[in-house]
KOLROBA-804608 format. One record per atom (N, C-alpha, C, O, CB): residue in three letters; atom name; x, y, z. Coordinates in steps of 0.02 Angstrom, whole numbers, plus 32768, in hexadecimal, padded with zeros to 4 digits. Each point is the difference from the previous one (the first is absolute). Glycine has a CB too. Layout:
# residues N
NODE vovex roke    X    Y    Z
NODE   ALA   CA    X    Y    Z
...
END
This chain:
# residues 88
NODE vovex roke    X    Y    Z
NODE   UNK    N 7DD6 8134 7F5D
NODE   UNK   CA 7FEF 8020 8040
NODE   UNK    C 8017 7FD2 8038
NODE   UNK    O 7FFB 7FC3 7FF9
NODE   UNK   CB 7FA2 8079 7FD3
NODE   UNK    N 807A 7FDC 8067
NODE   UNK   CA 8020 7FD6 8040
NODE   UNK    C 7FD4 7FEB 801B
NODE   UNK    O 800D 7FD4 8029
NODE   UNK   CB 8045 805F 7FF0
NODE   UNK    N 7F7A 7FDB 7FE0
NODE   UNK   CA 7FBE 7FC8 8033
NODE   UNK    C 7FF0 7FCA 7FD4
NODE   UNK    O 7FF0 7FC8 8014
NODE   UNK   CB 7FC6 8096 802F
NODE   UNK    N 804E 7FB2 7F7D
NODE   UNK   CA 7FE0 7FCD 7FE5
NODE   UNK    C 8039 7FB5 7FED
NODE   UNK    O 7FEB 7FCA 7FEA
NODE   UNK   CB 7FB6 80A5 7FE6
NODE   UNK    N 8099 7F9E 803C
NODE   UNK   CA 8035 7FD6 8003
NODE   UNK    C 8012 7FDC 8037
NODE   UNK    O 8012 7FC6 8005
NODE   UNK   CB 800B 807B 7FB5
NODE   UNK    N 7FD9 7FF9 807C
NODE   UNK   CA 800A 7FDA 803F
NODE   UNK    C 804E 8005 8011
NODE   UNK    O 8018 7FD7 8027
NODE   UNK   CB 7F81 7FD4 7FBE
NODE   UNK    N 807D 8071 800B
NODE   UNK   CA 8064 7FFF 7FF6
NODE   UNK    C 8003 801D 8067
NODE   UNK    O 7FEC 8029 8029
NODE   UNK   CB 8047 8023 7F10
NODE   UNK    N 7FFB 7F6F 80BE
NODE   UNK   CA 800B 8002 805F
NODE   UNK    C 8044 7FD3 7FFE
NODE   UNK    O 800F 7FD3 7FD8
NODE   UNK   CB 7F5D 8027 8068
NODE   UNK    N 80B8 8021 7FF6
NODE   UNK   CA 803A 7FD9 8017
NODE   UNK    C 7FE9 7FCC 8029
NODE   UNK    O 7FD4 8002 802A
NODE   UNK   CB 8074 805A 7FD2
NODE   UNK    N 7FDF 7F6F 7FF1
NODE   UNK   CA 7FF9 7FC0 8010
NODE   UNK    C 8033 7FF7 8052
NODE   UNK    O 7FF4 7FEF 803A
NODE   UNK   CB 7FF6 7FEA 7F2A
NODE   UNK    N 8052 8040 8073
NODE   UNK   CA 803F 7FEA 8032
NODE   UNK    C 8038 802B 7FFE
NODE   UNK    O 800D 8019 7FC9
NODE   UNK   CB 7FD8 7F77 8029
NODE   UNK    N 803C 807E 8039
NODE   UNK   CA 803C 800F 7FF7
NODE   UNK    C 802D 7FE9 802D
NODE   UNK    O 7FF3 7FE2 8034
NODE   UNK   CB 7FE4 806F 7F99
NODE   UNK    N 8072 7FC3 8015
NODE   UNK   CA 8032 7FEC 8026
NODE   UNK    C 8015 8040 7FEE
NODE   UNK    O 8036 8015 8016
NODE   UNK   CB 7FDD 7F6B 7FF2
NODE   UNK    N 806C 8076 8017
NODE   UNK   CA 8013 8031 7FE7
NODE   UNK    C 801F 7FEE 7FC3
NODE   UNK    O 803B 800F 8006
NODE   UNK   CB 7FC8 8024 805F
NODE   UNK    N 7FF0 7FB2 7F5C
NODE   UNK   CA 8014 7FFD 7FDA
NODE   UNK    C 7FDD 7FE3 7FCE
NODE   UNK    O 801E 7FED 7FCE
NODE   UNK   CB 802E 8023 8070
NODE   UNK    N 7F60 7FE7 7FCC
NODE   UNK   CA 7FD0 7FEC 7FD3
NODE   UNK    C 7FCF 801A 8016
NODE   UNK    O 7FF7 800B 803C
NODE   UNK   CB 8031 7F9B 7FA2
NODE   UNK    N 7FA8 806B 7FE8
NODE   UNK   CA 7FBA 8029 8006
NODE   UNK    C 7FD2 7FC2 7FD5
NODE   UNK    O 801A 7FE1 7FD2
NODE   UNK   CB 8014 80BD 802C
NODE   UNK    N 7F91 7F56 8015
NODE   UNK   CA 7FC2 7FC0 7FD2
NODE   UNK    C 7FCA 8025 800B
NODE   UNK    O 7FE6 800A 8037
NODE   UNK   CB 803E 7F74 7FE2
NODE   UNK    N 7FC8 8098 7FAE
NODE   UNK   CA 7FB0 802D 8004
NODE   UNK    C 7FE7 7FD7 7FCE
NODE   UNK    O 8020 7FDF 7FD6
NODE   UNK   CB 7FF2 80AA 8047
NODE   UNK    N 7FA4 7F7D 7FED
NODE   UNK   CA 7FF1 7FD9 7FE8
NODE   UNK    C 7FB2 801A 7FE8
NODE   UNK    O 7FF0 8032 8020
NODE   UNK   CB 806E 7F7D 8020
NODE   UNK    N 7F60 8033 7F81
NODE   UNK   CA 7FDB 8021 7FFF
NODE   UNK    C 7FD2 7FE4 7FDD
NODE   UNK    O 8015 7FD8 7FD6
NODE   UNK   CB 802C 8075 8041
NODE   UNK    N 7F73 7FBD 7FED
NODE   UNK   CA 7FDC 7FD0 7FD0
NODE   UNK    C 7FB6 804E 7FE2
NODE   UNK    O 7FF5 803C 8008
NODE   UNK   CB 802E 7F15 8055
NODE   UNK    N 7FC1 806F 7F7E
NODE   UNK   CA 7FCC 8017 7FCD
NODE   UNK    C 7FC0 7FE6 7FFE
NODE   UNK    O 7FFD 7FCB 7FE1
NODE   UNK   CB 8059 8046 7FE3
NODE   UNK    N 7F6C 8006 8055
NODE   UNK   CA 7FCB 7FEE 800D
NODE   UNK    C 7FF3 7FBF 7FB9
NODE   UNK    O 7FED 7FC5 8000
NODE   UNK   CB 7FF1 80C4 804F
NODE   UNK    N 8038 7FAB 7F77
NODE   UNK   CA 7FFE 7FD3 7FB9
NODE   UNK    C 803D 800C 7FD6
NODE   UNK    O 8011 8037 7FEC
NODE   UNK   CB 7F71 7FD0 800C
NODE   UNK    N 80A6 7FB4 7FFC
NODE   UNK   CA 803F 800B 7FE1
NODE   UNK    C 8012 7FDE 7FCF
NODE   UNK    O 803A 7FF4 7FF0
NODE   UNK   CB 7FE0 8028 8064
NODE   UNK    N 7FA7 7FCF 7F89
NODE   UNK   CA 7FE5 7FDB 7FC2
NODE   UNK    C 802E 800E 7FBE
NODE   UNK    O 801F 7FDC 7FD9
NODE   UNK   CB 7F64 8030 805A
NODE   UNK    N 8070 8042 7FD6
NODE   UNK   CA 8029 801B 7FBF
NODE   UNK    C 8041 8021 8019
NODE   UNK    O 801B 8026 7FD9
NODE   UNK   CB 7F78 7FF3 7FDE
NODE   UNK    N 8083 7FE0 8079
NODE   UNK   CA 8043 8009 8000
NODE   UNK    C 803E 7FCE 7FDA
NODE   UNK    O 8005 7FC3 8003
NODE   UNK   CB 7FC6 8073 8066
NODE   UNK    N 8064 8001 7F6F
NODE   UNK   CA 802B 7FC8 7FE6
NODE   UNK    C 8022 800A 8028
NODE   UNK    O 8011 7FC5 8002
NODE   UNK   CB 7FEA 802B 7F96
NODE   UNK    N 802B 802C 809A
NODE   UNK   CA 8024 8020 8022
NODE   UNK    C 8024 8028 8032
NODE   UNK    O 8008 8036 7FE4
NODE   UNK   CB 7FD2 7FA6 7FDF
NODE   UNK    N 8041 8027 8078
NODE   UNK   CA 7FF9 803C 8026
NODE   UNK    C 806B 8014 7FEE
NODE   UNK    O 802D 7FDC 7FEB
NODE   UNK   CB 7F40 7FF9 8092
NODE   UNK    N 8092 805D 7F91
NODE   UNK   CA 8035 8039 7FEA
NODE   UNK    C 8017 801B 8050
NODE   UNK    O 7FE7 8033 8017
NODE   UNK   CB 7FD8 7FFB 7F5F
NODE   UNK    N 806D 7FAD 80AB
NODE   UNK   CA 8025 802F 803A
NODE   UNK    C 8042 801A 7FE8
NODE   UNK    O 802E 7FE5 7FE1
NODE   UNK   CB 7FA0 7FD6 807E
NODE   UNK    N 8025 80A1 7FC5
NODE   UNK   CA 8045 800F 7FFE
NODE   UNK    C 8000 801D 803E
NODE   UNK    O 7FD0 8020 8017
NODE   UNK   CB 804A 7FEE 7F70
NODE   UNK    N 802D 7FE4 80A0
NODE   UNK   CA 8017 8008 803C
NODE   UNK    C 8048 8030 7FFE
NODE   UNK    O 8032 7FF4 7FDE
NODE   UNK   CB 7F8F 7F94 8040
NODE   UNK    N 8037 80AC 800C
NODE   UNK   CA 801C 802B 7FF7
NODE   UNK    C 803D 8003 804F
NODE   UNK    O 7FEC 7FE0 8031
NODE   UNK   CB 7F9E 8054 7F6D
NODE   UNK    N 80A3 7FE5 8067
NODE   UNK   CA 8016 8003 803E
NODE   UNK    C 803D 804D 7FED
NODE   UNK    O 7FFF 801D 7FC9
NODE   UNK   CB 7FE8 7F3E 8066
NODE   UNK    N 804E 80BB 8012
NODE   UNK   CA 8029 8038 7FDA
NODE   UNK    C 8030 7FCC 7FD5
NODE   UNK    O 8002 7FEC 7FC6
NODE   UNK   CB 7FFD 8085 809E
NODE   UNK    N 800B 7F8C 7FAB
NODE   UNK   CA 802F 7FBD 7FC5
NODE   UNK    C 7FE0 8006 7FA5
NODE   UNK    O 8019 8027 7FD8
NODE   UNK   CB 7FE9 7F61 80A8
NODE   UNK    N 7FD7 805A 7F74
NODE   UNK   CA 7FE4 8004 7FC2
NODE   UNK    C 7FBC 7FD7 7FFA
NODE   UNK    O 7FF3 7FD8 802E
NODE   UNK   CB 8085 803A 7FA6
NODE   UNK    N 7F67 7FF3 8005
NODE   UNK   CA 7FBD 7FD5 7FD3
NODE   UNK    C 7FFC 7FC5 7FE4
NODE   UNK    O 8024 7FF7 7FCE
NODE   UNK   CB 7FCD 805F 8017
NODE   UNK    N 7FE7 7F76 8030
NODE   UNK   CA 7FFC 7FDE 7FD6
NODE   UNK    C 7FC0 7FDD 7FF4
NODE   UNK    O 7FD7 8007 802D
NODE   UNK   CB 8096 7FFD 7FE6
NODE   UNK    N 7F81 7FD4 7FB6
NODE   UNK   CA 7FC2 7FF4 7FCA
NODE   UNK    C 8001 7FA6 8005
NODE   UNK    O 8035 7FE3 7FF5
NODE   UNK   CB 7FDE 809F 7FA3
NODE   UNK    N 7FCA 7F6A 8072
NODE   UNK   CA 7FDC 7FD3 7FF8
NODE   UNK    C 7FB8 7FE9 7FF8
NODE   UNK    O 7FCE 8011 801F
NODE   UNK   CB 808A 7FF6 8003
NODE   UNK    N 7FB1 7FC3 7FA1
NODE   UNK   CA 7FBA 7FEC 7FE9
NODE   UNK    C 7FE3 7FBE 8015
NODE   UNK    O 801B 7FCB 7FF2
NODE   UNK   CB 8002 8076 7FB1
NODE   UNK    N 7FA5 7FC3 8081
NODE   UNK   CA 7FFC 7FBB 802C
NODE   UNK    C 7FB5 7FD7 7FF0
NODE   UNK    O 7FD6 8019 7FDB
NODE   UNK   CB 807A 8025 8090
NODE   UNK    N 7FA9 7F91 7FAE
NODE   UNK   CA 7FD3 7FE8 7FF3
NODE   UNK    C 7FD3 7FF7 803E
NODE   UNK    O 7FC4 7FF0 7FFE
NODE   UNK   CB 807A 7FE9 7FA2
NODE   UNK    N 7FE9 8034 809A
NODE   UNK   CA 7FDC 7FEC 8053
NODE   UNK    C 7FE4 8036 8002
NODE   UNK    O 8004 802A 7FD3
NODE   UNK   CB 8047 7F92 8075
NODE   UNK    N 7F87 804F 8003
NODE   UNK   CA 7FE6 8040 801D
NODE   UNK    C 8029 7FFB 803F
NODE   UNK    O 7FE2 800A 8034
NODE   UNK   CB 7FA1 8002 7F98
NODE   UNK    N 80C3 7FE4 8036
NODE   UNK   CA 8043 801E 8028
NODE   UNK    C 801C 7FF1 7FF2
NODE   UNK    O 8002 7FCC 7FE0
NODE   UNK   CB 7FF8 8043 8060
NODE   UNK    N 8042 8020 7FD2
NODE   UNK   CA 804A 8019 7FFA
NODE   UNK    C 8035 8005 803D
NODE   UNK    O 7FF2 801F 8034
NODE   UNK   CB 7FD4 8020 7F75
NODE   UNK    N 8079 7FA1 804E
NODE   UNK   CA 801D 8003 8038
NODE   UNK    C 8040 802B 7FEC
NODE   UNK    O 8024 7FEF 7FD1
NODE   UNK   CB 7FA7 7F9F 8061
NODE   UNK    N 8040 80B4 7FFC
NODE   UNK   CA 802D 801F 7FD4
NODE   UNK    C 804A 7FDD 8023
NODE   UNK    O 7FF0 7FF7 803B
NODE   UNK   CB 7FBE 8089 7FA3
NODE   UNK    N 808F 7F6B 801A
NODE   UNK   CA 803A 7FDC 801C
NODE   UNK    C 8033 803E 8001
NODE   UNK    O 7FF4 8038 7FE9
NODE   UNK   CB 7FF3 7F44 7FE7
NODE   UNK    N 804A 8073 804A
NODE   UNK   CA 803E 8025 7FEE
NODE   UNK    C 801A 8042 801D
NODE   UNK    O 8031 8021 7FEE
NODE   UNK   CB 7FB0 7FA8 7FB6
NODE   UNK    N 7FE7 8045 8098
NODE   UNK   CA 7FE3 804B 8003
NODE   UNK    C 803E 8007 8049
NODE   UNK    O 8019 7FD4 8023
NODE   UNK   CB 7F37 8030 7FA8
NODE   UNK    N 80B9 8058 8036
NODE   UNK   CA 802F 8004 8045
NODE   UNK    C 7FD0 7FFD 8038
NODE   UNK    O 7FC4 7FF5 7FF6
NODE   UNK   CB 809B 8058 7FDA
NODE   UNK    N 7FB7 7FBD 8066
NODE   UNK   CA 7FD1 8000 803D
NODE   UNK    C 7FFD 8057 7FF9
NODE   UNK    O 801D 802C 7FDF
NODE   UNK   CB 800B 7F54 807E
NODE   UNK    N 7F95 807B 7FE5
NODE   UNK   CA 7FE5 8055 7FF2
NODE   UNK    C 7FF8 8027 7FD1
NODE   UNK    O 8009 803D 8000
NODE   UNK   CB 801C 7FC4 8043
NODE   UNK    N 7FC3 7FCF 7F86
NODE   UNK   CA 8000 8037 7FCA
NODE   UNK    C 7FBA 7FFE 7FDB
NODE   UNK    O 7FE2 7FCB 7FF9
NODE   UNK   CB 80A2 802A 7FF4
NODE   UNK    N 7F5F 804D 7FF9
NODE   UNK   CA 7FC6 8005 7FE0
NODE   UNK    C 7FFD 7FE4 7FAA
NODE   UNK    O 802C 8012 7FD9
NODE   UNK   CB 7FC8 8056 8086
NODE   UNK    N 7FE3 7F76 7F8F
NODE   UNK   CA 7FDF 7FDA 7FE1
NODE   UNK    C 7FC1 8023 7FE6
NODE   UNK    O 7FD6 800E 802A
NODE   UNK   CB 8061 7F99 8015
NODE   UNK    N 7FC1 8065 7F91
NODE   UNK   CA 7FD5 8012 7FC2
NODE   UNK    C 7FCD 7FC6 7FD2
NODE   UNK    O 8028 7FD8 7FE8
NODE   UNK   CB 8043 807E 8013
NODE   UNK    N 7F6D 7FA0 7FF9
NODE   UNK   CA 7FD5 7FBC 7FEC
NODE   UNK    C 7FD5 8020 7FBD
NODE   UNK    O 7FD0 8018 801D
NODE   UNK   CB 801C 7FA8 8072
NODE   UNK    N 800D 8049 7F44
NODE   UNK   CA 7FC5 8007 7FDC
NODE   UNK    C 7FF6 7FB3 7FD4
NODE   UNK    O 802B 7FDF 7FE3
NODE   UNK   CB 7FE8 80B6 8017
NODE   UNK    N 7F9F 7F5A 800B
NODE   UNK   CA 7FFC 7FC6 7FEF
NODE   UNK    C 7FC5 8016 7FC2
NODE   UNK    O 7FD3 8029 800A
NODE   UNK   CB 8057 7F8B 8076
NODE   UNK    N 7FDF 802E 7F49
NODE   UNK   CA 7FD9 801A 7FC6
NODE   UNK    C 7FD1 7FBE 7FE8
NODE   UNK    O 8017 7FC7 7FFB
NODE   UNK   CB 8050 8099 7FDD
NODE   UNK    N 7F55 7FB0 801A
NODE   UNK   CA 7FE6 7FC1 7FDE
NODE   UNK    C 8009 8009 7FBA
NODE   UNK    O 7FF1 8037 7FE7
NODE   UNK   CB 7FBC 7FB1 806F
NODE   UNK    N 806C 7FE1 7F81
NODE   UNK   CA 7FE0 7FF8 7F9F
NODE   UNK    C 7FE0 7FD4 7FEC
NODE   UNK    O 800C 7FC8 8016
NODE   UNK   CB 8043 805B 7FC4
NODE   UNK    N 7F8F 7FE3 8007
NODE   UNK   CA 7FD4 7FDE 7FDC
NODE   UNK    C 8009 7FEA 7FAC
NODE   UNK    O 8037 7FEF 7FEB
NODE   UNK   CB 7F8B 804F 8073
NODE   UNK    N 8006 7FC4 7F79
NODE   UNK   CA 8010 800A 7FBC
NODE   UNK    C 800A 8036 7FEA
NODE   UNK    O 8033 8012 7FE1
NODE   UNK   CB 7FA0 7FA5 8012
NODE   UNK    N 7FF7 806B 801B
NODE   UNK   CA 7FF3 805D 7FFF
NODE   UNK    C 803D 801D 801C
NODE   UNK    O 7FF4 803C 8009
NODE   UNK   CB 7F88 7FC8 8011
NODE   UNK    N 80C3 7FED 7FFA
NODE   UNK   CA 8023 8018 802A
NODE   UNK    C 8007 800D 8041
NODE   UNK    O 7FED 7FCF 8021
NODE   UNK   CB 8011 8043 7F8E
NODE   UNK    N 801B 802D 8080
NODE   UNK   CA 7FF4 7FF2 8044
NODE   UNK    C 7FC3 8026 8011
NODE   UNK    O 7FEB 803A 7FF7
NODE   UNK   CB 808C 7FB1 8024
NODE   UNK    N 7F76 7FE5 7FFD
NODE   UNK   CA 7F9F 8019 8030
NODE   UNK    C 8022 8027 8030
NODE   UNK    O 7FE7 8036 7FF3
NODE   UNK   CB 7FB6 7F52 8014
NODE   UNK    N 8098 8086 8036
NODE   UNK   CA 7FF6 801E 8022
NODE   UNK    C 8050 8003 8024
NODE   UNK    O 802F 7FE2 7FE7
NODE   UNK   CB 7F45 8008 8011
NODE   UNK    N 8090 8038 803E
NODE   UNK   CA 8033 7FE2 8035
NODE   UNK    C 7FFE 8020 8047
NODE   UNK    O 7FDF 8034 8003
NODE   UNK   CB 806E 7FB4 7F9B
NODE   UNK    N 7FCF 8004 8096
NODE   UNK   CA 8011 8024 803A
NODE   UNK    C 8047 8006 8032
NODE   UNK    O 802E 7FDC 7FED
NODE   UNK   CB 7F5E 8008 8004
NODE   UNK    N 807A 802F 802B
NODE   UNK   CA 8041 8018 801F
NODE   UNK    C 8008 7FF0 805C
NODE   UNK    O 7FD0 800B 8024
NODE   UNK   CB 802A 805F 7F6E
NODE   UNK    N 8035 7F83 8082
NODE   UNK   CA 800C 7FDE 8044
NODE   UNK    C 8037 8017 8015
NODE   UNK    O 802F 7FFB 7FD8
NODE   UNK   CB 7F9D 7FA4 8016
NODE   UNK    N 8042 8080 8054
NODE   UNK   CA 8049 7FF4 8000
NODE   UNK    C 8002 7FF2 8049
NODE   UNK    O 7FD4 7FFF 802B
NODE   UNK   CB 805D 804D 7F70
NODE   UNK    N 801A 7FA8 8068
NODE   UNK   CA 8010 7FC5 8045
NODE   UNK    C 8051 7FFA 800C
NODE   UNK    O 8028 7FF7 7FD1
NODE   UNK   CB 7F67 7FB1 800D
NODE   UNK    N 8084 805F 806A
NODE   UNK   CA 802A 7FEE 800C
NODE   UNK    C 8034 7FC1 8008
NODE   UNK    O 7FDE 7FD1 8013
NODE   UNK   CB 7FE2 8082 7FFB
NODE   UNK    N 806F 7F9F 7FED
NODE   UNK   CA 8020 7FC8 8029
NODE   UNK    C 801A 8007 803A
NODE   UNK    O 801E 8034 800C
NODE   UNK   CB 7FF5 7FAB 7F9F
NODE   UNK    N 7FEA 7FF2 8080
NODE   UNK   CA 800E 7FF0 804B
NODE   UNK    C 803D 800E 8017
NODE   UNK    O 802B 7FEA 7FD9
NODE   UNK   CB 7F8F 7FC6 8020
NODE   UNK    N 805F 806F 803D
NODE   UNK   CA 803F 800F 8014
NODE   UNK    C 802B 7FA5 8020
NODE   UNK    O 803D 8003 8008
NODE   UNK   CB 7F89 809E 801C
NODE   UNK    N 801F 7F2B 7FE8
NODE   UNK   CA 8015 7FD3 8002
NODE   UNK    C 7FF4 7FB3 7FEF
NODE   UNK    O 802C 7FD6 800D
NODE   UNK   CB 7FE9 8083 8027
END
């Protein structure tokens, strides 16, 4: 659930997006799971922080975020963000 993650943009520019996000309790997390989407294509990463800095990105362009928690049990949950980059 998005409240309970907290998933918020940190920063942007025009060519990087940093969202970032935490967990009241993150004891049993093994894991968090971002995939970032743009018209271009998708991509998956498996992390160990509670942020992500996406690089590489064009200016003015929309940005897609779903950030997933796992655990042992697999994934407890996830939520979704999206965000622009800066025209300069």
């Amino acid at each position: 659930e998005k409240d309970s993650l907290n998933l918020k943009v940190l920063e942007t520019y025009n060519d990087w997006i940093k969202i970032s996000w935490n967990l009241p309790n993150n004891e049993c997390v093994l894991k968090y799971v971002v995939n970032h989407c743009d018209f271009r294509n998708c991509s998956k990463v498996e992390i160990n922080e509670t942020s992500y800095n996406a690089t590489e990105l064009l200016p003015c362009t929309k940005s897609n975020f779903t950030v997933s928690v796992h655990g042992k049990g697999g994934e407890y949950g996830s939520t979704f963000l999206e965000s622009e980059t800066n025209f300069l």
